[in-house]
C-alpha distance (Angstrom), angle and dihedral (degrees) to the residues before:
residue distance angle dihedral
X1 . . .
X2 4.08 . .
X3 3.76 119.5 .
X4 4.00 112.8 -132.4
X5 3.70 106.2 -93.3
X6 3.67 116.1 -156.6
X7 3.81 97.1 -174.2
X8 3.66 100.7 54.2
X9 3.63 92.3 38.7
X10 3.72 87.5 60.1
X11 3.87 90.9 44.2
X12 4.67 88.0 53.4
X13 3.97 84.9 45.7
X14 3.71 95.4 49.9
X15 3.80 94.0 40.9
X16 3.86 91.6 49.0
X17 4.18 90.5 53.7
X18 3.56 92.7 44.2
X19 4.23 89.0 57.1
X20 3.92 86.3 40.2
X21 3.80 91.2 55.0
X22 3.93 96.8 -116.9
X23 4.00 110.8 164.5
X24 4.24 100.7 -110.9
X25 3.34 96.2 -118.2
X26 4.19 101.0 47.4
X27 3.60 84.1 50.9
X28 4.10 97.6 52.3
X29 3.15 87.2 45.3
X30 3.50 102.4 63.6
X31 3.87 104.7 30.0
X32 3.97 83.3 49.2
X33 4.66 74.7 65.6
X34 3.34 93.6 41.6
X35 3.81 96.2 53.7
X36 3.22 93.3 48.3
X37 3.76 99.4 49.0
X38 4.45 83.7 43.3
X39 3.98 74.5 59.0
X40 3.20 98.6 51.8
X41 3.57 94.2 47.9
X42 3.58 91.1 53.0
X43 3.81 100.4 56.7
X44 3.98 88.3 73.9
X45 3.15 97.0 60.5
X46 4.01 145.3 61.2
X47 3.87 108.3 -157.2
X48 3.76 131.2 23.4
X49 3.67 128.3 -166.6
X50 4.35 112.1 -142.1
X51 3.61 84.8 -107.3
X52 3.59 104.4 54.4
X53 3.82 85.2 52.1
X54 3.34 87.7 45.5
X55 3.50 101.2 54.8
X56 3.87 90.1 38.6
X57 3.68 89.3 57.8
X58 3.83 96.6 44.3
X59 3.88 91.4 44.4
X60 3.98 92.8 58.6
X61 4.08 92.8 41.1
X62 3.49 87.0 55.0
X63 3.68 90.2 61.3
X64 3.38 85.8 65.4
X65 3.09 122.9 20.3
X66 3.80 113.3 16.6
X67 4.26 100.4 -172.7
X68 3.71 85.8 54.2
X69 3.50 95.7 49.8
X70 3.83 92.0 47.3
X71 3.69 86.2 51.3
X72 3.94 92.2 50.8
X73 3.42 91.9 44.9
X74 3.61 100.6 60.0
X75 3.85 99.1 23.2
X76 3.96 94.8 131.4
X77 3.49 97.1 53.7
X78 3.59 111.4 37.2
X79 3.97 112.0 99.2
């Protein structure tokens, strides 16, 4: 079991815009909103599974920024 880590979430996020090209501040900007709605999500509820995070995390990227949630999504198995 893995405890949510905000910090090195952030760090993957930012990482993954800067090889996708994103300007630095566009893409602070809105993973700063999708942490905090990830957050928010969180408070309801006890236990999470990797995926569910997962999934949580990639569905609010998308929202924004769909090639960065693609590359999220399927971070461990792209070569």
């Amino acid at each position: 079991m893995k405890l949510f880590d905000e910090k090195s979430l952030r760090q993957e996020l930012k990482i993954d815009a800067r090889a996708l090209n994103i300007p630095v501040g566009a893409a602070e900007s809105f993973i700063d909103e999708i942490l905090k709605s990830v957050q928010k999500s969180l408070q309801n509820k006890s236990i999470i599974t990797d995926k569910d995070l997962k999934r949580l995390v990639y569905k609010e990227l998308k929202k924004y920024h769909s090639d960065l949630a693609y590359v999220y999504k399927n971070r461990d198995t792209i070569i």
